[in-house]
C-alpha positions in Angstrom: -4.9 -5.2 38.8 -4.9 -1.5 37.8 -2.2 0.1 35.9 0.4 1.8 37.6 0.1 5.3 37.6 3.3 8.0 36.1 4.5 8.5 39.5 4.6 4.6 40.4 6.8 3.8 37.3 10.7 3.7 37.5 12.3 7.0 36.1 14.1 5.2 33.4 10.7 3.5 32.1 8.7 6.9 31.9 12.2 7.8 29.7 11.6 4.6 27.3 9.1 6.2 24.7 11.4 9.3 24.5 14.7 7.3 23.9 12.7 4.5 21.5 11.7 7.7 19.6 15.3 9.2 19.7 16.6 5.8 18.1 13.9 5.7 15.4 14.8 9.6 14.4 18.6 8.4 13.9 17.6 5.6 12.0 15.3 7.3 9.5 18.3 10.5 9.0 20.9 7.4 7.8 18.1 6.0 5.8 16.2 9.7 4.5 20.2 11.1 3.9 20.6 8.5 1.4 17.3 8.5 -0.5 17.6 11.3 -3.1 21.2 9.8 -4.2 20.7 6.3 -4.4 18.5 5.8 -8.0 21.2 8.3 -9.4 24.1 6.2 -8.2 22.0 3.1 -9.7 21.7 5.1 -12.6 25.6 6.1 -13.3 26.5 2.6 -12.5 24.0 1.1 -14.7 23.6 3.1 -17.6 21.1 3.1 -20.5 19.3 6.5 -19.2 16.4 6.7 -16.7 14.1 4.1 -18.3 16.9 1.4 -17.4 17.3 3.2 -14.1 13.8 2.2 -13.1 14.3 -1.2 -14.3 17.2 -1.5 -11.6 15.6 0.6 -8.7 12.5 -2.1 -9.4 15.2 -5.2 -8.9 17.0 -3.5 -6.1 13.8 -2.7 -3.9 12.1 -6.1 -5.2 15.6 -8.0 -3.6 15.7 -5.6 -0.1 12.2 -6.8 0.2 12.5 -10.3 0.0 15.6 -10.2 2.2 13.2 -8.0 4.6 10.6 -10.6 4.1 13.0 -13.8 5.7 14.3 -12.1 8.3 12.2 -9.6 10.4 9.9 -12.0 12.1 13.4 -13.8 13.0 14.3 -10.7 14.3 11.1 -10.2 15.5 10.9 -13.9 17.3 14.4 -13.0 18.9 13.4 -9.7 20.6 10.2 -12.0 22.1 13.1 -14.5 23.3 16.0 -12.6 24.1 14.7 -8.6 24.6 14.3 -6.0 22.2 17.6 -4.3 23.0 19.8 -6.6 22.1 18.1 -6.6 18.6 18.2 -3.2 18.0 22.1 -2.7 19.2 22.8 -5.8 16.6 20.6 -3.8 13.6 22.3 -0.1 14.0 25.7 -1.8 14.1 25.1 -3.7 11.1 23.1 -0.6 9.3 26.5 1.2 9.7 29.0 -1.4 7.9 26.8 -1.8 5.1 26.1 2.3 4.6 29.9 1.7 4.5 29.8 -1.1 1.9 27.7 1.5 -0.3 30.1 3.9 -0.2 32.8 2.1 -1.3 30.8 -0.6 -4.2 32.5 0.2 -7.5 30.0 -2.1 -9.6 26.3 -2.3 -9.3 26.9 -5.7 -8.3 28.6 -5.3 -5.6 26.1 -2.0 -5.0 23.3 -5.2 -5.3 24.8 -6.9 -2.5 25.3 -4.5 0.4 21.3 -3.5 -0.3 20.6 -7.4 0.2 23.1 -7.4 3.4 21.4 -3.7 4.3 17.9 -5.9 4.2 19.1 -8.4 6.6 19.8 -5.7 9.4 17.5 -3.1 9.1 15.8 -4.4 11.6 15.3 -1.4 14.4 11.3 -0.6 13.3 11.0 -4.0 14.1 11.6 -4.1 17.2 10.8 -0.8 17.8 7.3 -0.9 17.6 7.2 -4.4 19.5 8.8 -1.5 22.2 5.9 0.9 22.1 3.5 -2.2 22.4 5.8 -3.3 26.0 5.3 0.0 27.3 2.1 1.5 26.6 -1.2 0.6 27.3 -4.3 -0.4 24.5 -5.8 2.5 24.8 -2.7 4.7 24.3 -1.1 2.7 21.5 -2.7 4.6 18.6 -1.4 7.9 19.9 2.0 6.1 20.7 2.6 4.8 17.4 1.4 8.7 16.1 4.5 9.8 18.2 6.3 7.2 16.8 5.6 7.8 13.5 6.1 11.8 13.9 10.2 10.3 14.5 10.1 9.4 10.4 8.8 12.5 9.3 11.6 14.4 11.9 13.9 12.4 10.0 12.4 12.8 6.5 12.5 16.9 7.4 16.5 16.5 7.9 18.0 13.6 5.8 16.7 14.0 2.4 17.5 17.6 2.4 21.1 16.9 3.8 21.0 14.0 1.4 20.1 16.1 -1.8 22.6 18.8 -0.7 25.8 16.5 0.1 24.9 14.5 -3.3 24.7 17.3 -5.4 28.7 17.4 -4.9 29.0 13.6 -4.1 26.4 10.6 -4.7 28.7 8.6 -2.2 29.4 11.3 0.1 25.8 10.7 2.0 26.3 6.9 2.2 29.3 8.2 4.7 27.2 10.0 6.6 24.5 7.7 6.8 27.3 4.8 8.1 28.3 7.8 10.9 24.9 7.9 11.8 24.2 4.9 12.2 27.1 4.2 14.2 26.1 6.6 16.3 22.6 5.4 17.2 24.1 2.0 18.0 26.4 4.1 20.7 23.3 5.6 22.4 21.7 2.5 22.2 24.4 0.6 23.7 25.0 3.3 26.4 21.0 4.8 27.1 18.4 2.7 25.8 16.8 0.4 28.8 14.8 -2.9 28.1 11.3 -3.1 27.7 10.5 -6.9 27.6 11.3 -8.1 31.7 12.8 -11.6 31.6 9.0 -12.7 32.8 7.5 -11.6 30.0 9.7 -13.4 27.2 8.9 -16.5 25.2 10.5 -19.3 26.8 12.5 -20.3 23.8 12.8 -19.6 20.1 11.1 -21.2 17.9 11.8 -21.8 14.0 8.6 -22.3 13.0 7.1 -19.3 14.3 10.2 -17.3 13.2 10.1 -18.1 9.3 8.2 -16.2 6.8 4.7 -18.4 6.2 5.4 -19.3 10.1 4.9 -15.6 11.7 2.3 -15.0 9.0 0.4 -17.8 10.7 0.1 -16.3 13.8 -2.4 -13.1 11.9 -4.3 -16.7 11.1 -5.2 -17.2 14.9 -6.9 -13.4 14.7 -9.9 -12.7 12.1 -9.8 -9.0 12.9 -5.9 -8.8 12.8 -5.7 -11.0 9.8 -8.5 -8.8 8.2 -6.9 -5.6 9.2 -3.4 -7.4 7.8 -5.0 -7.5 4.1 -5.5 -3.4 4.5 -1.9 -2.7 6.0 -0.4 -5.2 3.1 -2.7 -2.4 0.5 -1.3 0.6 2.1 2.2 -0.7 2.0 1.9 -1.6 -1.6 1.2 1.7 -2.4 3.4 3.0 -0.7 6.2 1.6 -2.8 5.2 3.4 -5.4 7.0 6.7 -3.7 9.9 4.5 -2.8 10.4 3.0 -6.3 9.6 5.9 -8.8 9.3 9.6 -7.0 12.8 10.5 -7.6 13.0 9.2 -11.3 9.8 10.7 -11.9 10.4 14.0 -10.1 13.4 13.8 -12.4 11.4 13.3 -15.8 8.2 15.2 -15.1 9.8 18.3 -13.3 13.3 18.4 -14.0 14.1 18.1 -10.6 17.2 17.0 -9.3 18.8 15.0 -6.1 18.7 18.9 -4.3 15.5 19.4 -4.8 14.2 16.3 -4.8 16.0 16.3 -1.3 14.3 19.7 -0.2 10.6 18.5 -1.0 11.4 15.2 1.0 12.0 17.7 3.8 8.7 19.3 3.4 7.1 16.2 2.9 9.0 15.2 6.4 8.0 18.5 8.1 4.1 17.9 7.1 4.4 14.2 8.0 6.0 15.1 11.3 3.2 17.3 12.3 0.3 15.3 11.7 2.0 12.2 13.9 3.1 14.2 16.6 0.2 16.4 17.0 -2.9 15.5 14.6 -2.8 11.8 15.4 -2.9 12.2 19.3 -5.3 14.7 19.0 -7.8 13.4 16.9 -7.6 9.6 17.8 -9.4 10.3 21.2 -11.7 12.5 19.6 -12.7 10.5 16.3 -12.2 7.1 17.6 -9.4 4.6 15.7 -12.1 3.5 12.9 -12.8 6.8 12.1 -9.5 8.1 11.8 -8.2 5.1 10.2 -11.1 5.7 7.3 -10.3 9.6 6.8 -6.4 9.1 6.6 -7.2 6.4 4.0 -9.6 8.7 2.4 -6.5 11.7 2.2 -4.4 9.2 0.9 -6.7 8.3 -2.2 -6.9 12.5 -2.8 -3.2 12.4 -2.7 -2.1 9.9 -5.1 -4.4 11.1 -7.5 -3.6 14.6 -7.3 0.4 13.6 -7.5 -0.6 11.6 -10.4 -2.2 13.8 -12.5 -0.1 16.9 -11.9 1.1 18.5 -14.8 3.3 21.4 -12.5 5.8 20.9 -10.4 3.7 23.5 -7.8 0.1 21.2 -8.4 2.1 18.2 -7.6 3.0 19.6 -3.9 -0.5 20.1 -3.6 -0.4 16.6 -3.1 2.1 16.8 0.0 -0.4 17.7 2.8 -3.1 15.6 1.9 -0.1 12.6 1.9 0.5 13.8 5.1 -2.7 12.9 6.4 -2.6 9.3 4.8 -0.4 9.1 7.6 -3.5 9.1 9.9 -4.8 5.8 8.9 -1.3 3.7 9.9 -1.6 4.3 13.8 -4.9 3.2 14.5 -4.3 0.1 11.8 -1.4 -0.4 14.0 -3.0 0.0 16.9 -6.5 -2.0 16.7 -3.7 -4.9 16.1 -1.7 -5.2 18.9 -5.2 -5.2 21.1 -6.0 -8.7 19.9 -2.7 -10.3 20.6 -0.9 -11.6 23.8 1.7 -9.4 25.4 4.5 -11.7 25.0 3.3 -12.2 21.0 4.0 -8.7 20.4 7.5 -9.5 19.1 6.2 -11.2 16.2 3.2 -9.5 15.6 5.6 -6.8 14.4 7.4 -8.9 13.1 4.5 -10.3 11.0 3.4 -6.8 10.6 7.2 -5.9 8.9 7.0 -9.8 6.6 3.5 -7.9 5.2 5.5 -4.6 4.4 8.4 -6.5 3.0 5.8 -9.0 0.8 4.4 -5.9 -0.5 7.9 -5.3 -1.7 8.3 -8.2 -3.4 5.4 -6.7 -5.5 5.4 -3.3 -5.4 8.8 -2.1 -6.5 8.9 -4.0 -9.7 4.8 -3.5 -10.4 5.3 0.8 -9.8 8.6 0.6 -11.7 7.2 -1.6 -14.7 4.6 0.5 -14.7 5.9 4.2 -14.5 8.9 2.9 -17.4 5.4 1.8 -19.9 3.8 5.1 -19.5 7.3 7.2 -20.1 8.0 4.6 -23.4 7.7 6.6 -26.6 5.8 3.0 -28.0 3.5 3.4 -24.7 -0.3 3.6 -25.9 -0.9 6.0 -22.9 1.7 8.7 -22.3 0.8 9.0 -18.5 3.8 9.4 -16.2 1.8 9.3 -13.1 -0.3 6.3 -13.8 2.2 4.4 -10.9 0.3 7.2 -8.8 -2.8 6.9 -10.2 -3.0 2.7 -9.7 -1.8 3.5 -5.6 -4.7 5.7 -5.3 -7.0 2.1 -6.3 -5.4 0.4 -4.3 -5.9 2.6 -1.3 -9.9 2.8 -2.6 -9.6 -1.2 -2.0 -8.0 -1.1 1.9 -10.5 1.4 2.8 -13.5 -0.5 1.6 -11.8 -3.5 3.5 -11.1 -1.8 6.6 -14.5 -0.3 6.7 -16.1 -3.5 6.3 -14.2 -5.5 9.3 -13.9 -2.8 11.6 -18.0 -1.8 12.0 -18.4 -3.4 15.2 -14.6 -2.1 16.6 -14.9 -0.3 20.0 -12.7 2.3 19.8 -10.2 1.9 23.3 -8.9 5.2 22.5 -11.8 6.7 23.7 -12.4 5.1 26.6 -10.3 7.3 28.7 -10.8 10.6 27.6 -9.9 12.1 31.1 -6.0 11.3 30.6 -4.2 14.3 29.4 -2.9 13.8 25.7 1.1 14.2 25.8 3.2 16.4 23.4 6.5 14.1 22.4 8.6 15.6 25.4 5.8 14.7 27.6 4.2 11.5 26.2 6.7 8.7 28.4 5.7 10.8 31.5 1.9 9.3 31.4 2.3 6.0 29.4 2.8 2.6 31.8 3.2 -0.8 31.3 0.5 -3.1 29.8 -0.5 -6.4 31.6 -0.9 -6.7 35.4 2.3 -5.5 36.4 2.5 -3.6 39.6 4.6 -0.7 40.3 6.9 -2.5 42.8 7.6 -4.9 39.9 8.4 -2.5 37.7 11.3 -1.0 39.5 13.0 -4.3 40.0 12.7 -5.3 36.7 13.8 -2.0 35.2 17.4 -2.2 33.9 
């Protein structure tokens, strides 16, 4: 059966992408507001200088990541049983308690234990790309998940730069607002968000084994293309870590910088980021096809590590920024060639699965960047090479894009198999996007909460 044309789908369905998106943007200013602050807070708890910082910003993110690593293909299993809703109310609620728990720990202890509770409930990505898959049809999902992605560079233009600014009088101060923020997404979740996952469409119970760790990872298994494509999305989320774990220390050692401006390149590294999801990605993916995009945005994300590795400058290293930018490329049509292998009411985990691969990588990655950027700052250090963390992400990356070329030459690209569709802007994106599967329009509108 065809898909249901814009005008055949309920109001509050064409409204889904734009509210899912909403949701994601609150999400990422609670987490962005905190991120220039919380090595320094690790640092005045812990002592011993910025060596032993890393040390402890390595632990902390190794910890969140195995905590992240148990739970979200629970919480992705439970959005496939129960709707993904529910889930995301239940993570923003929990997010804002344990911003609050920050805010108040005295001890890096008790600092260590709201970022393991803060691992258990982060869990609105989740489920919110699981969302995008409900709603959106193959062929759209790559410029989708662009669109959704532009909502973490939105937030990465705002919070850090709040962040850096409100730390720069208080490291705690931000952890407040984040907890506000948070609360405040789980408000307009509560009172705006519809369902996307019709009662029809859900697994019929929920199963353990498929919700554990190994157990959702099994599922890639049943997939030689996903589980293929699973190796270069583990690749590009290790090296990711390496701007979680060590940008702020390093920006710190190498350039003097400090949680403000730290907090003010985060915002241009949001503002560039935003603009090549929102409107490269969806322009380019019906154009160049998913492989091809996929390849160049792992290309620019090689060019950028190395160039943020090897800057001596503070100005040479935001050369960097834009190239980083396009990295972001590749993740969308990764994402994207994905979900078209798997069964609509497997989505759930797939994400879920998807998030156990990012979380795995930061099991690794976090300890491996910080280990490696506190050796090449060590006055006994062979090597004095503060940006050989950066240097090893950019091999990495070589690695995923040799993979991904590999597995994906005989990909047809379904993002160019409709090039007649117009290509929405974020404002106008839910009014062309329908639902995937065989559902008719009629069905739609009683299903629709």
């Amino acid at each position: 059966m065809d898909q249901p044309t814009p005008t055949d789908l309920h109001p509050r369905r064409r409204a889904a992408l734009a509210l899912i998106y909403v949701t994601v943007v609150l999400d990422m200013l609670s987490f962005g507001i905190v991120i220039p602050v919380l090595p320094h807070l690790i640092e005045q708890l812990a002592g011993g200088g910025i060596s032993n910082a890393a040390w402890w910003v390595g632990v902390f993110s190794t910890v969140f990541a195995l905590v992240q690593f148990a739970f979200s293909p629970v919480q992705g299993a439970l959005s496939d049983r129960f709707g993904r809703r529910p889930v995301i109310l239940i993570s923003n609620a929990g997010l804002s308690l344990n911003f609050v728990l920050l805010a108040i720990a005295p001890t890096l202890w008790l600092l260590f234990v709201a970022r393991v509770l803060l691992g258990m409930t982060a869990a609105s990505f989740t489920t919110a790309n699981a969302y995008i898959a409900d709603i959106t049809p193959k062929e759209k999902r790559a410029a989708a998940y662009g669109i959704l992605g532009s909502a973490f560079g939105l937030g990465f233009i705002i919070g850090p730069g709040v962040g850096g600014f409100l730390g720069h009088y208080d490291l705690r101060l931000p952890f407040w607002v984040a907890a506000v923020l948070a609360a405040c997404n789980f408000l307009y979740g509560l009172f705006v968000l519809p369902e996307s996952l019709p009662k029809e469409r859900r697994t019929a119970r929920f199963e353990m084994h498929s919700a554990h760790p190994l157990g959702s990872l099994k599922l890639l298994r049943r997939y030689p293309l996903v589980l293929n494509l699973a190796v270069v999305m583990f690749l590009v989320y290790l090296a990711h870590y390496v701007l979680q774990t060590t940008f702020v220390l390093y920006a710190d050692y190498r350039y003097s910088w400090g949680p403000q401006a730290v907090g003010y390149v985060l915002m241009l590294v949001g503002a560039c980021d935003g603009f090549v999801q929102a409107v490269l990605t969806r322009r380019l993916a019906p154009r160049m096809g998913e492989r091809r995009l996929m390849l160049s945005g792992m290309l620019c994300g090689i060019g950028a590590f190395l160039v943020m590795g090897l800057a001596n400058t503070g100005a040479m290293f935001l050369l960097g920024i834009p190239l980083m930018a396009l990295w972001g490329l590749s993740q969308p049509p990764i994402q994207s060639l994905m979900t078209h292998q798997v069964d609509p009411s497997e989505q759930g985990r797939l994400q879920g699965a998807i998030s156990s691969l990012a979380s795995f990588a930061g099991i690794f990655g976090p300890f491996l960047f910080a280990q490696v950027f506190s050796f090449s700052i060590s006055p006994a250090s062979p090597l004095h090479l503060p940006g050989l963390a950066f240097v090893l992400s950019a091999a990495l990356l070589a690695i995923g894009a040799a993979i991904a070329w590999h597995v994906t030459r005989h990909t047809s690209d379904l993002a160019k198999a409709d090039d007649a569709t117009p290509h929405a802007s974020p404002g106008e994106l839910s009014s062309v996007v329908s639902l995937q599967g065989t559902t008719t329009s009629t069905e739609t509108s009683e299903h629709s909460p």
